[in-house]
C-alpha positions as CSV (number, residue, x, y, z in Angstrom):
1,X,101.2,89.0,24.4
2,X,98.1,88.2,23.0
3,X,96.4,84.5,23.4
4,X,93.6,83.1,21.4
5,X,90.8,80.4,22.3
6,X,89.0,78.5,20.2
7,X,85.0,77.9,21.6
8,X,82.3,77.4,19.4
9,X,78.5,76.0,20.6
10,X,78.8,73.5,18.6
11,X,81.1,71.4,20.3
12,X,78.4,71.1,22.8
13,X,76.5,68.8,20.4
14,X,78.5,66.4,20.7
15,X,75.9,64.3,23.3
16,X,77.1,61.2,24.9
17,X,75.2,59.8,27.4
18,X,74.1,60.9,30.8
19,X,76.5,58.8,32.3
20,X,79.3,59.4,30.4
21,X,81.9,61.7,32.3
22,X,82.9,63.4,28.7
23,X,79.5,65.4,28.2
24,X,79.4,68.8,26.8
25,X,79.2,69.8,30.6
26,X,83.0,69.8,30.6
27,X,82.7,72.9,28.1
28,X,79.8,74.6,29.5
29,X,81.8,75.4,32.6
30,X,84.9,76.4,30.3
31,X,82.9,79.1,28.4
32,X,80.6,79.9,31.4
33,X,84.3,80.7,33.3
34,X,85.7,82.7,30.2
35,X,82.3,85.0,30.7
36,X,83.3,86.0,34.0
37,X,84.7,89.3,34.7
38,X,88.4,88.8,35.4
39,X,88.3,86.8,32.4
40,X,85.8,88.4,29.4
41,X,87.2,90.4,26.6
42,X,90.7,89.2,27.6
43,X,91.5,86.8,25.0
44,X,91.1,86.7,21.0
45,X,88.5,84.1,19.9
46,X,90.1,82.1,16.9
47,X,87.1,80.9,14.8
48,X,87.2,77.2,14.3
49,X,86.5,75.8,10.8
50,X,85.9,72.2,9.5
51,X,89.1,70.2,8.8
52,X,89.2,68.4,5.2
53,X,89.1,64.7,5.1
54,X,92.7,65.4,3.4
55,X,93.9,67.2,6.3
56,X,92.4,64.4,9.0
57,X,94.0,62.0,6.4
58,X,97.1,63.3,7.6
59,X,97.3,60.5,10.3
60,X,94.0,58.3,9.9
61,X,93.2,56.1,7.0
62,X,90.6,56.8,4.4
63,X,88.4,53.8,5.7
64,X,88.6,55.5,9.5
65,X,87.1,58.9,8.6
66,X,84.3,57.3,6.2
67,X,83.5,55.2,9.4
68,X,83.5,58.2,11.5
69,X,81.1,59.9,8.8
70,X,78.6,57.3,8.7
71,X,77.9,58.3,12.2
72,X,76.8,61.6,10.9
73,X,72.8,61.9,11.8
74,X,72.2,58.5,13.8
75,X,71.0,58.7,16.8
76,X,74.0,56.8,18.7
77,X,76.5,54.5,17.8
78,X,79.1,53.1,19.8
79,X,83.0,53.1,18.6
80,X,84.4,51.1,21.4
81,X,82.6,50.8,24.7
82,X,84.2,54.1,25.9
83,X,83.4,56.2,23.0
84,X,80.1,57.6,21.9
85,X,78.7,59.3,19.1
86,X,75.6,61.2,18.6
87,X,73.7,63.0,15.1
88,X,76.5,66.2,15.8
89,X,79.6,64.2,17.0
90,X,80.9,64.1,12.9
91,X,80.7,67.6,12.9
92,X,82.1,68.5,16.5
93,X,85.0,66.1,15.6
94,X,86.0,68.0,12.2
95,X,85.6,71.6,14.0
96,X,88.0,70.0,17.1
97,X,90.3,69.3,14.8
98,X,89.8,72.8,12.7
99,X,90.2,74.6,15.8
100,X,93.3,73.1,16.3
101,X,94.8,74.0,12.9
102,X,93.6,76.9,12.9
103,X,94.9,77.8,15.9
104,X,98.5,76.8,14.7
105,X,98.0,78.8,11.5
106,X,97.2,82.1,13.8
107,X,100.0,81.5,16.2
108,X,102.9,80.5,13.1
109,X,101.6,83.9,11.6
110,X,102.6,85.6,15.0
111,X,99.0,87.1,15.3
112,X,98.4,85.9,18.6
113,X,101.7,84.6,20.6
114,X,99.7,81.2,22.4
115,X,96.6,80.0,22.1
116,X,94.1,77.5,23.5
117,X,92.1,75.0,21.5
118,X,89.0,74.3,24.0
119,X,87.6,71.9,21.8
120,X,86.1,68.2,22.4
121,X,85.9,65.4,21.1
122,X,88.9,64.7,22.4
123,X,91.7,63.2,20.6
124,X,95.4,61.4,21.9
125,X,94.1,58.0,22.1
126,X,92.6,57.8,18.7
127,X,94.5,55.5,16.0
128,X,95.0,56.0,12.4
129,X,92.0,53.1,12.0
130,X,90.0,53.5,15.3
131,X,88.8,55.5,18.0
132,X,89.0,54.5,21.5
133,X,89.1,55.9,24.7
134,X,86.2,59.1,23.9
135,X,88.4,60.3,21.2
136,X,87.1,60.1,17.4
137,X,90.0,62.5,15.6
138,X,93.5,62.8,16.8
139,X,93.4,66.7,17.2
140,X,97.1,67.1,18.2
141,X,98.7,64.6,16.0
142,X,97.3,66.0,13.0
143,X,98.2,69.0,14.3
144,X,101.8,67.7,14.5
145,X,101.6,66.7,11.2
146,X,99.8,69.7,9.6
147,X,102.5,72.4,11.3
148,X,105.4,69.8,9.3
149,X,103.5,69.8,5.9
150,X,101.7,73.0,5.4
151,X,104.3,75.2,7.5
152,X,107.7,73.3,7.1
153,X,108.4,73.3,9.9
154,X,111.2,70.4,10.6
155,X,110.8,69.6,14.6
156,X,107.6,70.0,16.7
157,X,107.1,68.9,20.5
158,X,103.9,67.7,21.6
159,X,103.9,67.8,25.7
160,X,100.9,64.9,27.2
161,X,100.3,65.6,30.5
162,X,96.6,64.1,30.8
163,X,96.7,61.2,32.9
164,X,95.8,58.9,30.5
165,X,98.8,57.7,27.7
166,X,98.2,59.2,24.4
167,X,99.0,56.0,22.5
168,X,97.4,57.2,19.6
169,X,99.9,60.2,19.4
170,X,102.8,58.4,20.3
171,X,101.8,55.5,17.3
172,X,101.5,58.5,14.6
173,X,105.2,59.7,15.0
174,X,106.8,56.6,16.9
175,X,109.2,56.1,14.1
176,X,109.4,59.7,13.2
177,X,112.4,62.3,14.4
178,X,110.4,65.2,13.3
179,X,108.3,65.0,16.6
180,X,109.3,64.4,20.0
181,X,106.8,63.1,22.1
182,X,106.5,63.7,26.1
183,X,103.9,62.0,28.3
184,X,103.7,61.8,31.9
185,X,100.7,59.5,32.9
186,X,99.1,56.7,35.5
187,X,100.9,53.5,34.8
188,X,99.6,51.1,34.5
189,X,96.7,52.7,33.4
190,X,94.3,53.0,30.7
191,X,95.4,52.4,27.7
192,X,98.0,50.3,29.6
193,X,101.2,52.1,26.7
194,X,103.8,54.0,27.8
195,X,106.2,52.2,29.7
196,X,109.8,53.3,30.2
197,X,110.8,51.4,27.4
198,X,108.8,52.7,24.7
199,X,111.3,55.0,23.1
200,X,110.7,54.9,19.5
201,X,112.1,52.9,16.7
202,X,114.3,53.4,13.7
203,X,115.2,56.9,13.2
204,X,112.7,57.5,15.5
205,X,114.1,56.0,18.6
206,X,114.8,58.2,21.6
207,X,112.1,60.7,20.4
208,X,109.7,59.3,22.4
209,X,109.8,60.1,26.1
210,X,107.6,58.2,28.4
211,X,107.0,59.2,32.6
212,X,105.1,56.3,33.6
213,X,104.0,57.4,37.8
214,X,102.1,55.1,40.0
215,X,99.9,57.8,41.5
216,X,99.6,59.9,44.0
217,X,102.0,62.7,42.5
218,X,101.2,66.3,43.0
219,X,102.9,69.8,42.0
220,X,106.3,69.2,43.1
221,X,106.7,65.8,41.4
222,X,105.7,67.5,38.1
223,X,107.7,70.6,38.5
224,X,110.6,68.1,38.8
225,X,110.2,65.7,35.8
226,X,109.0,68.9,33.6
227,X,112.5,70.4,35.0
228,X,114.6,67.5,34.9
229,X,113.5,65.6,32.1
230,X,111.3,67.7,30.1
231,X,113.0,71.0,29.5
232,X,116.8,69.7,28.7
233,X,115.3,67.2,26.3
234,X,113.4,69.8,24.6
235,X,116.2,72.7,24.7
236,X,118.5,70.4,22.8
237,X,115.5,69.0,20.7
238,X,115.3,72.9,20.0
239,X,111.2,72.6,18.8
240,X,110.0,74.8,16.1
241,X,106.6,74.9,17.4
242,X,105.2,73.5,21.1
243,X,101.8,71.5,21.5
244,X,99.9,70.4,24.6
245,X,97.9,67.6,25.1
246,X,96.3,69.3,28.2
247,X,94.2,66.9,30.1
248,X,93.3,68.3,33.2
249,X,92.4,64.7,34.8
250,X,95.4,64.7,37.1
251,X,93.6,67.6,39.2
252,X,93.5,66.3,43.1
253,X,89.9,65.3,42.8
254,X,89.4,63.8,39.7
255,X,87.0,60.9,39.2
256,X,89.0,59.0,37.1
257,X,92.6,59.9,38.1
258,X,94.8,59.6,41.4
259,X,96.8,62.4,41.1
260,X,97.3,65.5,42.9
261,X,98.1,68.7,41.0
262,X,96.4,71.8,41.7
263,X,95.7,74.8,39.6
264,X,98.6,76.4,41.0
265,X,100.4,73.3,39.5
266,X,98.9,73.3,36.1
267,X,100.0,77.5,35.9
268,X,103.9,76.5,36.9
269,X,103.7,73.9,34.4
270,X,102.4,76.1,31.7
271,X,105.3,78.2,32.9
272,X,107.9,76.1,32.4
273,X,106.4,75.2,29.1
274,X,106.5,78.6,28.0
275,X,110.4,79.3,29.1
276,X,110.9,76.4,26.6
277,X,109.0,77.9,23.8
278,X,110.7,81.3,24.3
279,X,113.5,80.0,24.4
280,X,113.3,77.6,21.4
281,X,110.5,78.6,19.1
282,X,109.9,82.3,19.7
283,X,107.0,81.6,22.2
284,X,104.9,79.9,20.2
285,X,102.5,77.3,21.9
286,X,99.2,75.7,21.3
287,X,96.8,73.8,23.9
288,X,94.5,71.3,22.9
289,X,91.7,70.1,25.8
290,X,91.8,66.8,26.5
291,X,90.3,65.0,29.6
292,X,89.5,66.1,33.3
293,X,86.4,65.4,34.4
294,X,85.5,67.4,37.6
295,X,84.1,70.6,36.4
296,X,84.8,73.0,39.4
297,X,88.8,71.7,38.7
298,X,88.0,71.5,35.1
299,X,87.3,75.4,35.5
300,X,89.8,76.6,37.8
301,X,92.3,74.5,36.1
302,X,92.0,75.6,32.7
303,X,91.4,79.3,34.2
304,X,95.0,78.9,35.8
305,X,96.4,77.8,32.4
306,X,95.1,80.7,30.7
307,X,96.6,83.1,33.2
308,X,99.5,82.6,32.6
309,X,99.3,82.5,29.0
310,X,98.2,85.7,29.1
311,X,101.5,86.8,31.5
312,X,98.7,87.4,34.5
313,X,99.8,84.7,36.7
314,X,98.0,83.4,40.0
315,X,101.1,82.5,41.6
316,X,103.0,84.4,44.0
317,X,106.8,85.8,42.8
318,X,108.1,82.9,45.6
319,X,105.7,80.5,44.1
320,X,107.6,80.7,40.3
321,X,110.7,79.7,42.1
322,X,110.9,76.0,40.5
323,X,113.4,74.2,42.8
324,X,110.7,71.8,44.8
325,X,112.2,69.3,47.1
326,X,111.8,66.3,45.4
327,X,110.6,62.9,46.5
328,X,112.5,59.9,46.4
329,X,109.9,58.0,44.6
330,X,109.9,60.5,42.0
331,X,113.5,60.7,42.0
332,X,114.3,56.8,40.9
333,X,111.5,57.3,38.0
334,X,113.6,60.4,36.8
335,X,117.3,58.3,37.3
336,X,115.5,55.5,35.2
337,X,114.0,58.0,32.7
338,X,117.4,59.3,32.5
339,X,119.3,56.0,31.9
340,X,116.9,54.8,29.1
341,X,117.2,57.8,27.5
342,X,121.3,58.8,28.1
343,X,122.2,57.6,24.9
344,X,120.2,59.8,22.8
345,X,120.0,63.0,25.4
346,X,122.2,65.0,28.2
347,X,120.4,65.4,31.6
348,X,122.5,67.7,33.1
349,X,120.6,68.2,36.0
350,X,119.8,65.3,36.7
């Protein structure tokens, strides 16, 4: 199997400031790790190009993206109080989101079987009309919505497991049965969305899945929901294409999170991810960064990810064996997950 990344130096020029924990440090350790010798020549670079304003106009309005643009050369101006721009950050935005669609293009045409977009800015808390939360484009949405326009393809699944809610994403397709959406996330949290009860509306209702977890999880608690939630949902949902909102925030030693998933973790749940996609959409899966903000997990992290896209797992054979003892916390979040959400799926393990 062959799996693509997307890098390109010029996402590094997106500058916020020194204090800011989404710097272009987060991809320095990225490419730095792909340079190393278990990992160099191992994976096909997919070459990033601009998205069009028609293609970003896929999920934000026309007055967004000209605000967005008008950034373009300044020295700094300030979206929200989280999120940053600098001369670059236009540019880095419309390549993130390139990467992204290019990335689907190259996997729908079966060149490459996976592939991971290791872009920034960020994107699953940006609006249709603002950005928030250090994102400026909303990389996988318009992905989402790209794969259903230019590819027809009718049902796509976009998996959030950063630790932050991707209310932006969930907004774009809320009412929309074309795209289920599944998030797992600190609750309450920032952006304080995603409770149990946001399911969707109109034909869209039940197509939005919401974990809300109070912190402190770790691999077994994930393996579980991704097991008992995740993959019947998406096996009757039966997803023509698979995206990842993969923020790697949740790592044990996160600044900003309180989770407690390792890199051992992050490879089971790409594992599990990629049973679905086998068995549902011929394999075909796309990553898009998000956050995580201690480099050395960053690093490992993303390295364990891209493991086992490659089919060159770290885990031991007794470590792909998925039946964890679960907790009872996490237990009464899956029983109320599952009796939201009985009327629109079957959780037969459950």
């Amino acid at each position: 199997m062959k799996t693509g990344i997307v890098k390109d130096a010029r996402y590094l020029e997106h500058i916020t400031p020194d204090y800011h924990p989404e710097n272009h440090h987060r991809l320095e350790v990225i490419y730095g790790m792909l340079n190393e010798g278990d990992m160099a020549g191992r994976f096909v670079e997919v070459m990033p190009r601009f998205a069009t304003n028609e293609e970003i106009g896929l999920i934000h309005t026309p007055g967004y993206i000209a605000r967005v643009s008008a950034t373009a050369d300044k020295p700094h101006t300030m979206l929200d109080p989280d999120t940053h721009t600098s001369p670059k950050s236009y540019d880095a935005a419309k390549l993130a989101v390139g990467g992204v669609l290019e990335s689907i293009d190259r996997v729908i045409a079966s060149e490459i079987g996976n592939c991971f977009a290791l872009v920034r800015p960020p994107g699953h808390h940006a609006e249709a009309s603002r950005g928030m939360g250090f994102c400026l484009f909303n990389n996988v949405a318009i992905g989402a919505r790209y794969a259903i326009e230019r590819h027809s393809l009718e049902r796509i699944l976009i998996v959030d497991w950063d630790i932050h809610h991707g209310n932006g994403t969930q907004n774009a397709f809320y009412d929309d049965p074309r795209v289920l959406y599944f998030s797992t996330h600190q609750f309450p949290y920032y952006p304080g969305t995603g409770g149990f009860d946001e399911t969707g509306t109109g034909e869209g209702e039940g197509f939005t899945v919401n974990v809300p977890l109070s912190g402190g999880q770790g691999d077994s608690d994930y393996i579980q929901i991704f097991e008992r939630i995740l993959k019947p949902v998406s096996l009757q949902f039966k997803p023509r294409l698979v995206l990842v909102s993969a923020g790697f925030d949740t790592y044990f030693r996160d600044p900003l999170g309180s989770m407690n998933v390792t890199p051992k973790g992050f490879a089971r749940l790409t594992r599990l991810l990629l049973d679905i996609a086998d068995q549902s959409c011929q394999g075909r899966v796309v990553f898009a960064l998000e956050g995580g903000y201690d480099l050395e997990g960053l690093k490992e992290s993303v390295k364990a990810v891209l493991k086992e896209l490659r089919g060159e797992s770290i885990l031991a054979e007794e470590e792909m064996n998925f039946e964890d003892v679960s907790s009872l916390s996490i237990d009464l979040v899956l029983d109320r997950v599952a009796g939201i959400h009985k009327g629109f799926w079957e959780f037969v393990t459950v």
